[in-house]
VEXSEKE-489715 format. One record per residue (C-alpha): residue in one letter; x, y, z. Coordinates in pm, 1 decimal, m for minus. Example, Ala and Ser with C-alpha at 12.3 -4.5 7.8 and 13.67 -1.06 7.14 Angstrom:
% VEXSEKE-489715
('a',(1230.0,m450.0,780.0));
('s',(1367.0,m106.0,714.0));
***
This chain:
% VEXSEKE-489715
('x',(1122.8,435.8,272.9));
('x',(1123.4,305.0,m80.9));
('x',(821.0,448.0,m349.9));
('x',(557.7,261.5,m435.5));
('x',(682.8,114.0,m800.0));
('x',(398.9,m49.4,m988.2));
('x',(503.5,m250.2,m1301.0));
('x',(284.2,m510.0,m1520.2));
('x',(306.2,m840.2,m1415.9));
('x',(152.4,m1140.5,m1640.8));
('x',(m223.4,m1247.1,m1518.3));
('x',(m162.6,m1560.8,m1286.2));
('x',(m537.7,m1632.4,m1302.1));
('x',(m849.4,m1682.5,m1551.4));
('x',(m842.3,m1593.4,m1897.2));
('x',(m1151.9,m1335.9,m1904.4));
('x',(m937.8,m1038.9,m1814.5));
('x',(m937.5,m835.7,m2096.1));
('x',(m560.0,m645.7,m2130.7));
('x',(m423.6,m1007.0,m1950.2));
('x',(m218.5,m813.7,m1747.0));
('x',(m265.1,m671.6,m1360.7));
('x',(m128.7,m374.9,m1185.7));
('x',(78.7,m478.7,m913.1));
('x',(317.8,m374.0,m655.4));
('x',(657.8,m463.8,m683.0));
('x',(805.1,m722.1,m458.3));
('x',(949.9,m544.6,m145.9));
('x',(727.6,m260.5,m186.9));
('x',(607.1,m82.5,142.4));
('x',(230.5,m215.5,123.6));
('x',(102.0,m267.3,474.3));
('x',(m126.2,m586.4,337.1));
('x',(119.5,m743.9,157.3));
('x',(372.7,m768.1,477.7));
('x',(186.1,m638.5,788.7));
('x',(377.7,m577.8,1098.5));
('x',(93.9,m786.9,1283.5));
('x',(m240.4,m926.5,1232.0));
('x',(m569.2,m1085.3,1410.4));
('x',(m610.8,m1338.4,1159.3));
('x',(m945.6,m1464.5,1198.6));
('x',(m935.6,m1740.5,885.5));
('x',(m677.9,m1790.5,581.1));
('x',(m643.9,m1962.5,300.3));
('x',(m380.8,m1938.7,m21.8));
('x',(m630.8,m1666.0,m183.5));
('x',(m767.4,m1455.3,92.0));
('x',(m774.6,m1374.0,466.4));
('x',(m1017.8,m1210.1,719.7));
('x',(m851.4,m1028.3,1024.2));
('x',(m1002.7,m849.1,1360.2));
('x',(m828.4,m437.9,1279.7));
('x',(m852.5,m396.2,1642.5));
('x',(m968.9,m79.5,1651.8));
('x',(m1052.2,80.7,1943.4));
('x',(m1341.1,292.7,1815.3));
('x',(m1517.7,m24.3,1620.5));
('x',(m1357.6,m294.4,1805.2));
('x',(m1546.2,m511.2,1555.3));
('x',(m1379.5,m380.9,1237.9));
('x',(m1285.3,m653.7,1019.7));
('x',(m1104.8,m655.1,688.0));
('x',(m1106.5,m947.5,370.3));
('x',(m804.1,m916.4,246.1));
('x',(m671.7,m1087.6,m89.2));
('x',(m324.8,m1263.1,m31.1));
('x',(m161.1,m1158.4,m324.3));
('x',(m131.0,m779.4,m416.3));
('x',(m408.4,m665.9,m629.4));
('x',(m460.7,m274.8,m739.5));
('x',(m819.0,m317.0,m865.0));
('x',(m1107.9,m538.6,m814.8));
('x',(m1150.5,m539.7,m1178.8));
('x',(m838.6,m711.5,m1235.7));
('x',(m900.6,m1040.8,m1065.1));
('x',(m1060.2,m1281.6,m1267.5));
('x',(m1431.1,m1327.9,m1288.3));
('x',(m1357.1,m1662.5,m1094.0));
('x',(m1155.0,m1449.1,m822.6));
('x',(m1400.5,m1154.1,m810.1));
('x',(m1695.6,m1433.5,m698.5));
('x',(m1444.4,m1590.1,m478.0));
('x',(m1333.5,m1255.3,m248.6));
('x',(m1675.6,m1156.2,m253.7));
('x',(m1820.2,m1478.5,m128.6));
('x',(m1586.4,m1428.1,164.9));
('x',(m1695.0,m1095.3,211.7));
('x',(m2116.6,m1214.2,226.2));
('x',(m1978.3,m1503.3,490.9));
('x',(m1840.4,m1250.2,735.5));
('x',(m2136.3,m968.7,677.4));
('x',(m2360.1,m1276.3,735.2));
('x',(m2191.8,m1388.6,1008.2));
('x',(m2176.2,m1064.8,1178.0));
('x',(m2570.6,m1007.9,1115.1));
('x',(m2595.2,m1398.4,1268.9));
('x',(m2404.4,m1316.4,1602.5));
('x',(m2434.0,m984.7,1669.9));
('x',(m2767.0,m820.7,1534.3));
('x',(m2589.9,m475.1,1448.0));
('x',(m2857.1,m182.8,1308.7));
('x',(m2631.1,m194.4,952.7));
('x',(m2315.2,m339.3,824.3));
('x',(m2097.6,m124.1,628.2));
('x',(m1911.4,m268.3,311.5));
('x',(m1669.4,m51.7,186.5));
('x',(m1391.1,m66.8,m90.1));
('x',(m1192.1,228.6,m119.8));
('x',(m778.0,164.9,m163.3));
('x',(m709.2,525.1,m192.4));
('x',(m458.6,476.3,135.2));
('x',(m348.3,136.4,37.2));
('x',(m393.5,14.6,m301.6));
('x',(m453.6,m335.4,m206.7));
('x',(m793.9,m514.1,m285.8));
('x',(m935.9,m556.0,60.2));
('x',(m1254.8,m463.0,158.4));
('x',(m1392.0,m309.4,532.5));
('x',(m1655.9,m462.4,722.4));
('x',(m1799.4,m285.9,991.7));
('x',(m2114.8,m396.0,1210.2));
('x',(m2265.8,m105.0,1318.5));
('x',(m2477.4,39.9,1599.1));
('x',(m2734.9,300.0,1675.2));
('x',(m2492.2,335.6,2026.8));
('x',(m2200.4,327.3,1837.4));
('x',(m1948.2,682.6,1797.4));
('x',(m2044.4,782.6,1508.0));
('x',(m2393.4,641.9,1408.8));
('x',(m2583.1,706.4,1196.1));
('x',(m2262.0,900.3,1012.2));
('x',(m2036.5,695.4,840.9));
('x',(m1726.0,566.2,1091.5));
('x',(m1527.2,891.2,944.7));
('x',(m1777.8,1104.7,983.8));
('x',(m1882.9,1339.1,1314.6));
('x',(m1867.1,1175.9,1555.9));
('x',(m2177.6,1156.4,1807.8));
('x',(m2232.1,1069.7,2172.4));
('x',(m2202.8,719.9,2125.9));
('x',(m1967.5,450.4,2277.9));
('x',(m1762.5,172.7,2091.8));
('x',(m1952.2,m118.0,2108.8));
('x',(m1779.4,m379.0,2241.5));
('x',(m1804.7,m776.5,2114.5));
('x',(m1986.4,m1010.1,2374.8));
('x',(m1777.8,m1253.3,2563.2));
('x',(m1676.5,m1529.3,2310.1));
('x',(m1736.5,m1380.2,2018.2));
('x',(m1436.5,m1411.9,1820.0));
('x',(m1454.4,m1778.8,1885.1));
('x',(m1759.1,m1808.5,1798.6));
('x',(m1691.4,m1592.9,1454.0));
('x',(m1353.3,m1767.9,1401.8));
('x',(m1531.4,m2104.9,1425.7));
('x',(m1848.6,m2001.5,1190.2));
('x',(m1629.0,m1831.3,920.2));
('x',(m1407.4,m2161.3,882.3));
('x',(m1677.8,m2356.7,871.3));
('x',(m1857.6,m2158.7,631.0));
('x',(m1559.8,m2119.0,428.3));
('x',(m1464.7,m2475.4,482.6));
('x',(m1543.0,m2588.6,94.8));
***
């Protein structure tokens, strides 16, 4: 397996970054986000995508992912940084809209994957780990699963949130 290389590439976007350049992975670089083996895409477009992780503990995990291989949140451009996390409120919204979960966790971490993506999880007083966090102890609770036609209904929702 080839190492992670990261080299400077020139900023492709907005001129408010303040070194104008980005850490980035190299092309053809092992980075699970940058060529997954497979995917639930839920909606795309050239910036960003949402996916189902299709996990079986939180079988309602989903992940915004930015399209092109970012290190840091704080080196997209201001423009970019509204436009990932304006995906990100659409899908916790939608979630909250559909599903009426206790909490939604929003988390950023990249430790794992250097990749700017972020985790949504709608969570559950029944769910396997609540109130913990999902890596926490686990308690007596079950995965909670989606209703019948959810992901149609949250595929449809997102895109036409997104739609503009």
């Amino acid at each position: 397996m080839e190492a992670r290389r990261f080299v400077d590439e020139p900023r492709k976007t907005g001129p408010d970054h303040l070194s104008g350049l980005a850490m980035s992975l190299h092309v053809g670089s092992d980075c699970v986000l940058c060529l997954p083996d497979e995917e639930r895409v839920i909606w795309r477009n050239d910036f960003a995508r949402v996916i189902s992780v299709c996990d079986e503990t939180y079988p309602i995990f989903c992940r915004v992912i930015t399209n092109q291989h970012w290190v840091e949140f704080s080196d997209l451009s201001s423009t970019d940084r509204v436009q990932i996390m304006h995906v990100v409120y659409v899908v916790e919204r939608t979630l909250r809209t559909l599903l009426n979960p206790t909490k939604v966790n929003i988390a950023s971490f990249g430790n794992v994957v250097p990749h700017v993506h972020w985790h949504v999880i709608p969570r559950f007083e029944r769910d396997p780990h609540y109130p913990n966090p999902v890596w926490g102890a686990r308690t007596e609770g079950q995965p909670v699963l989606p209703p019948a036609g959810f992901w149609e209904q949250f595929r449809a929702s997102i895109k036409e949130q997104l739609a503009a």
